[in-house]
C-alpha positions in Angstrom: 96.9 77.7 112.0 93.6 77.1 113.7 93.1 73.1 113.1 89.6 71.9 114.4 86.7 68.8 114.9 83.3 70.1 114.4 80.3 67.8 115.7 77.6 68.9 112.9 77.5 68.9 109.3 78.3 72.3 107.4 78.2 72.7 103.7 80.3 70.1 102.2 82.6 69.8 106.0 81.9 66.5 106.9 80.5 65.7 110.5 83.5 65.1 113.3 86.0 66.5 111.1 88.4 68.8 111.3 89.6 71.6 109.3 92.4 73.9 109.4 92.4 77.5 108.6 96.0 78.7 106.6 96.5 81.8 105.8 98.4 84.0 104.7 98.8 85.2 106.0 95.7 97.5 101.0 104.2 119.3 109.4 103.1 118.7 105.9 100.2 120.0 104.1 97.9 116.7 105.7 94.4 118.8 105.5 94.5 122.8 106.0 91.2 124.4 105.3 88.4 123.3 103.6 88.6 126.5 101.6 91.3 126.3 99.1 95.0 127.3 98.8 95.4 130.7 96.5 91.8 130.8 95.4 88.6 131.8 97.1 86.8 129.2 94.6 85.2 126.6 96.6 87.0 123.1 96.3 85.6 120.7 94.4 83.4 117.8 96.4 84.2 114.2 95.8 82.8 111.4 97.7 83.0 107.6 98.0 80.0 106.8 96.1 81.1 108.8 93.4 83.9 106.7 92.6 83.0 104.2 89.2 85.1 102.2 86.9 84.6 104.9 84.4 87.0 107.1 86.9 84.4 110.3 85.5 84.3 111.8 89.4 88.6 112.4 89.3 87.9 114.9 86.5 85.9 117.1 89.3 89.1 117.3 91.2 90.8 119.1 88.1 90.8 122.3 89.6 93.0 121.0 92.7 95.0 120.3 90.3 96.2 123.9 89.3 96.3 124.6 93.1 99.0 122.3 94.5 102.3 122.3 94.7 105.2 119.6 94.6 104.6 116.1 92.9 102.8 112.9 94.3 104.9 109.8 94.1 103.4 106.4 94.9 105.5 103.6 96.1 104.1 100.4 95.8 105.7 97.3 97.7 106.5 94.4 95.6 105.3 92.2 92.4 105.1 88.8 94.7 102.5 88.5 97.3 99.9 89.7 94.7 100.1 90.5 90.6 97.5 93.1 91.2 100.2 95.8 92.3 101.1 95.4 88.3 98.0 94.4 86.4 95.6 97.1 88.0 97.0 99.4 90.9 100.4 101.2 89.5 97.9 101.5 85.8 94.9 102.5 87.7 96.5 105.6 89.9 98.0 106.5 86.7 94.5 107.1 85.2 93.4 108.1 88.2 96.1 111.2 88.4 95.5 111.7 84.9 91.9 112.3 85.0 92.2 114.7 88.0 94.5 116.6 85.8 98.1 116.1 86.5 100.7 116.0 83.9 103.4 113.2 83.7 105.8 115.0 85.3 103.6 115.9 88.8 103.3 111.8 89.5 105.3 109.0 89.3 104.4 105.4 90.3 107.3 102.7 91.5 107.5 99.3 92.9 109.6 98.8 95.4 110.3 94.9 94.2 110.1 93.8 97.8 113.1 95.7 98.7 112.6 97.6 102.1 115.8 99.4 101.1 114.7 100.6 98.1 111.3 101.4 99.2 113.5 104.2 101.5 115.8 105.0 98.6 112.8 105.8 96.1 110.9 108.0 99.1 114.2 109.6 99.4 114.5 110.2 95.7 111.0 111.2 95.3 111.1 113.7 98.0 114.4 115.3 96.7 113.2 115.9 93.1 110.1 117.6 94.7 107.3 114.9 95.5 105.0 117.0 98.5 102.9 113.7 98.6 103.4 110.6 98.9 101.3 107.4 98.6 103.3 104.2 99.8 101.9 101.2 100.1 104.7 99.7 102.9 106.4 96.4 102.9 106.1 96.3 106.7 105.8 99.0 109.4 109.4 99.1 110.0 110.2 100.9 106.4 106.8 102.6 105.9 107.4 104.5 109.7 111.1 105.6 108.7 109.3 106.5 105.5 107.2 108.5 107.1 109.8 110.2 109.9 112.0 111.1 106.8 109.0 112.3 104.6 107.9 114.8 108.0 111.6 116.3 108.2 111.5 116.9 105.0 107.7 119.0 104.7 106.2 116.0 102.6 102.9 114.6 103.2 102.4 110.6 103.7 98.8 108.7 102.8 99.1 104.9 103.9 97.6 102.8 100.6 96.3 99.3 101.7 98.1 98.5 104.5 98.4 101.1 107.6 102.2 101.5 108.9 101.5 101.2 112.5 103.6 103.6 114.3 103.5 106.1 111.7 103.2 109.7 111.0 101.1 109.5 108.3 98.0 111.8 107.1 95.3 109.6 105.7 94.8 106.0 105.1 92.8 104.0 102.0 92.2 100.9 102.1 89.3 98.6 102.1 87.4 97.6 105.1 89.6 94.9 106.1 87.9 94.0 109.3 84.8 93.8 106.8 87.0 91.4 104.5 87.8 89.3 107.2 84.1 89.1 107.8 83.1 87.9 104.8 86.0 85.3 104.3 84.4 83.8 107.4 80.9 84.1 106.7 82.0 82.0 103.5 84.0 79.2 105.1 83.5 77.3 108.0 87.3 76.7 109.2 90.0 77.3 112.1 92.7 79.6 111.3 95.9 80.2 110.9 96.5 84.2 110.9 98.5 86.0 108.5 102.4 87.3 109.1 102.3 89.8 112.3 103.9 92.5 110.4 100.9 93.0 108.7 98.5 94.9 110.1 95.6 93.7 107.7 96.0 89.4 108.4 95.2 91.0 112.1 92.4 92.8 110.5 91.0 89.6 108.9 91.7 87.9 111.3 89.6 90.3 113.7 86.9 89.7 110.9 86.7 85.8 110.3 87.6 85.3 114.2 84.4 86.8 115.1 82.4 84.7 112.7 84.3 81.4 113.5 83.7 82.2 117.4 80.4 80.9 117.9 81.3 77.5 115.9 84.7 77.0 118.3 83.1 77.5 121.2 79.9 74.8 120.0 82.4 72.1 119.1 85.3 72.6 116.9 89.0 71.9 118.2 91.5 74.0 118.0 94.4 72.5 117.4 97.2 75.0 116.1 98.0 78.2 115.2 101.1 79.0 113.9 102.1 82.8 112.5 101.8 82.7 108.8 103.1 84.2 106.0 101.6 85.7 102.5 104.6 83.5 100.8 102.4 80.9 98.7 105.4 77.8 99.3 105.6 79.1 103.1 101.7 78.7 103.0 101.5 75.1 101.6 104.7 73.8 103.8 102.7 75.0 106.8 99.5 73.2 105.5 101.3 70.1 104.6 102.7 70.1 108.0 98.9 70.4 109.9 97.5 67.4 106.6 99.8 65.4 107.8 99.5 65.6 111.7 96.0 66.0 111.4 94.5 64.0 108.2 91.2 64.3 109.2 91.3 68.0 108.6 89.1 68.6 105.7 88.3 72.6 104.8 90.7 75.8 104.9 90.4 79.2 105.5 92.7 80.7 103.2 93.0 84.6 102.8 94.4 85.0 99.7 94.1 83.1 96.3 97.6 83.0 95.7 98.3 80.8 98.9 95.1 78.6 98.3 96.4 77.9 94.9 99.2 75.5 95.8 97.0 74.1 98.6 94.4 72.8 96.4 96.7 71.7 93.5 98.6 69.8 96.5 95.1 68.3 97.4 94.5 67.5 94.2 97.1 65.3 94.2 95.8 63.6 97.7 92.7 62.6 94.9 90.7 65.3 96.9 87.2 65.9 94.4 85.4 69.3 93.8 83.1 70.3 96.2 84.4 68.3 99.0 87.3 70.3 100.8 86.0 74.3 101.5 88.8 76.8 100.7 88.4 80.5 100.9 90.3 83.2 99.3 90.8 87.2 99.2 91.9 89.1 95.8 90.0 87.7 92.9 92.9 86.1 90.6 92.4 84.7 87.6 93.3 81.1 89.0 91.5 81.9 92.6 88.1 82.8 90.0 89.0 79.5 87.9 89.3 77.4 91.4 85.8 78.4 92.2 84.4 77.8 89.0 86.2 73.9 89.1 84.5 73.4 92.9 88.0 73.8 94.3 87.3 77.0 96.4 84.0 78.5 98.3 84.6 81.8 96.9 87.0 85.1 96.6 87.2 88.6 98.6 87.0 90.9 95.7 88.3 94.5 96.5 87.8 96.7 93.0 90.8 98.2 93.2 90.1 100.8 90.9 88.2 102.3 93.6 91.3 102.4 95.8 93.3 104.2 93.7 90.8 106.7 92.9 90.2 107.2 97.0 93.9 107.3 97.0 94.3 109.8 94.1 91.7 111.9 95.2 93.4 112.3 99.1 96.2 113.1 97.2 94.9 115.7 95.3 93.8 117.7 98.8 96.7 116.8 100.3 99.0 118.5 97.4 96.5 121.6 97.4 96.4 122.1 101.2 92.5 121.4 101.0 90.6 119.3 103.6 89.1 116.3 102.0 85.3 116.3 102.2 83.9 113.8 105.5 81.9 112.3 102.6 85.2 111.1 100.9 87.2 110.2 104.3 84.6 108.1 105.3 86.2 106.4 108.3 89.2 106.3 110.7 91.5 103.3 111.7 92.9 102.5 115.2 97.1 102.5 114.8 97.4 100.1 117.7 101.3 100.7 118.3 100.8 104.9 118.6 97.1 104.6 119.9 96.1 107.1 117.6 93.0 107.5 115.4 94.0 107.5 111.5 91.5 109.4 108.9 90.7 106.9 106.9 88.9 105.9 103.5 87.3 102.7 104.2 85.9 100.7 100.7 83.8 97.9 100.8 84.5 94.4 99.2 82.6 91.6 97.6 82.3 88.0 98.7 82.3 86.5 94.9 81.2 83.0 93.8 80.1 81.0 90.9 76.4 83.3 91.4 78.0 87.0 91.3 80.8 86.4 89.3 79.6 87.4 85.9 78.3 90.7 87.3 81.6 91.5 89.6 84.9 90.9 88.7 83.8 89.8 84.8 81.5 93.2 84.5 84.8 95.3 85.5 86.9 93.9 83.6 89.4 92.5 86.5 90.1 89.7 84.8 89.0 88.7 80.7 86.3 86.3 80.4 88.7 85.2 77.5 90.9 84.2 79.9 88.7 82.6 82.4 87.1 81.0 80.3 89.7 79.1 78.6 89.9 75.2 77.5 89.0 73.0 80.2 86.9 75.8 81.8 84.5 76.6 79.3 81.6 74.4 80.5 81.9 76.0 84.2 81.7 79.6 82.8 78.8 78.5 80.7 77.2 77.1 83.8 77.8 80.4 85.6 76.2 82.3 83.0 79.7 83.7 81.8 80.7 84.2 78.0 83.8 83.6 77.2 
């Protein structure tokens, strides 16, 4: 955790105080030709401006459909550091499969409940009842790389979803630009840091992001004073904010990546009588109580990654993958570094959105990501009104 004095005035960060950044800490058939397997047809052409919340592109990938062999499985990691693994990616890449034209039985979609043995066991599984593809989403780079050794013995394919497994085998990664998130977490908060758990390769992407904004403001002023190695464990978050409050009370903003772990912050600050508009706290992942903080004055604003995007990207490689069909440069849009192999990964790289009170009616409220029923709710009528939202 980054803890730090500023000399000048920014937003509502008082002059000469200080302000502490807590985080938290998305041999197989990997390409072939770009002809098609079995068929002289040209393949179909998908590319990352083609994906919509309607999901219409996936239907152009139909006819990989008919081409591939095996099943895809997609392993997702846990239900904990994030609901959206339940509320929107596992039903997402089901429509997203769907649309492209697999049946039920060529896809299944599992969480791994935050079991790195039974993220193995289900890769194991998946691979023996015929999965040629599989999309995992790793709890840590330890599991996700044995994943990925067992899956290349075996002739299966690997595509990294949202987080990279560094010092894997894999074919492709989606994600979204996480350096770009980082970016834009900093750009909205002026704060020191305190970096995400380093088995995570995207907190060191943020990081990478909001460092480089935050720079310029450390080296005009701001202290410095800790930075411990965080966590994306909300009570792990707060105990480690509680601990910099207490040493340092005149800290007064955080930089937060990730609404879940800013939640307990601000209801603990809440508590220390601290009003609306006076402490800055960022956040990544657009949750219904991350949007509700930022209506209340609470927190500067969310990272909002439409993950429906993501599983389409990630549906879409799939589909290539399980016909033995390049992807098209226009969908594989960038590459990303694996620092512990030194190799370059294919990559899809999405962009996010910095939301706030000003965008969010037209964001995260136009795609449906969270109900402005919900939002909207009792005591938070009058701020959704304010921002234009209908509840």
């Amino acid at each position: 955790m980054h803890s730090v004095t500023k000399t000048a005035a920014t937003a509502a960060i008082a002059a000469s105080a200080a302000l502490v950044v807590a985080a938290c800490g998305s041999s197989s058939p990997s390409g072939g030709s770009s002809g098609s397997s079995g068929s002289n047809a040209p393949a179909p052409q998908i590319s990352v401006s083609d994906l919509n919340n309607s999901f219409s592109a996936m239907t152009t990938l139909k006819p990989l459909a008919a081409r591939g062999k095996g099943n895809v499985a997609v392993i997702l990691p846990d239900t904990v550091t994030s609901t959206r693994y339940v509320e929107f990616d596992a039903p997402y890449l089901k429509q997203a499969f769907q649309k492209a034209g697999l049946k039920s039985s060529e896809f299944t979609v599992q969480n791994a409940l935050g079991s790195d043995s039974t993220q193995f066991s289900d890769a194991q599984t998946a691979i023996t009842k015929g999965a040629s593809v599989l999309v995992v989403d790793p709890l840590d780079s330890g599991v996700g790389a044995h994943i990925e050794k067992y899956a290349k013995a075996h002739g299966a394919s690997v595509i990294d979803y949202d987080r990279l497994t560094l010092g894997g085998t894999r074919s492709y990664y989606v994600s979204f630009n996480n350096v770009l998130v980082g970016t834009k977490i900093g750009q909205g908060m002026v704060s020191c840091m305190m970096k995400g758990a380093p088995t995570d390769n995207n907190a060191t992407l943020f990081a990478q992001g909001y460092n480089a904004v935050l720079a310029p403001h450390f080296s005009s002023g701001w202290k410095d004073v800790s930075n411990p190695a965080g966590t994306w464990d909300p009570p792990t978050a707060l105990s480690e904010f509680q601990q910099q409050f207490t040493a340092h009370p005149n800290i007064n903003a955080a930089l937060i990546p990730n609404d879940e772990n800013a939640a307990p912050i601000i209801h603990y600050l809440q508590g220390k009588g601290v009003h609306a508009k006076t402490f800055p706290i960022t956040g990544q992942d657009a949750t219904l109580t991350g949007l509700q903080n930022i209506l209340t004055g609470f927190q500067c604003g969310t990272a909002y990654k439409p993950i429906y995007l993501e599983a389409q990207a990630a549906a879409a490689l799939a589909m290539y993958v399980r016909a033995g069909v390049k992807p098209p440069a226009s969908l594989v849009n960038g590459s990303t570094k694996d620092t512990q192999s030194n190799t370059s990964v294919p990559s899809v790289l999405l962009t996010p959105t910095w939301v706030t009170t000003a965008n969010m009616n037209s964001t995260v409220i136009a795609d449906k990501f969270v109900p402005a029923s919900q939002l909207c709710a009792k005591k938070y009528a009058s701020a959704c009104k304010a921002a234009g939202i209908s509840g």
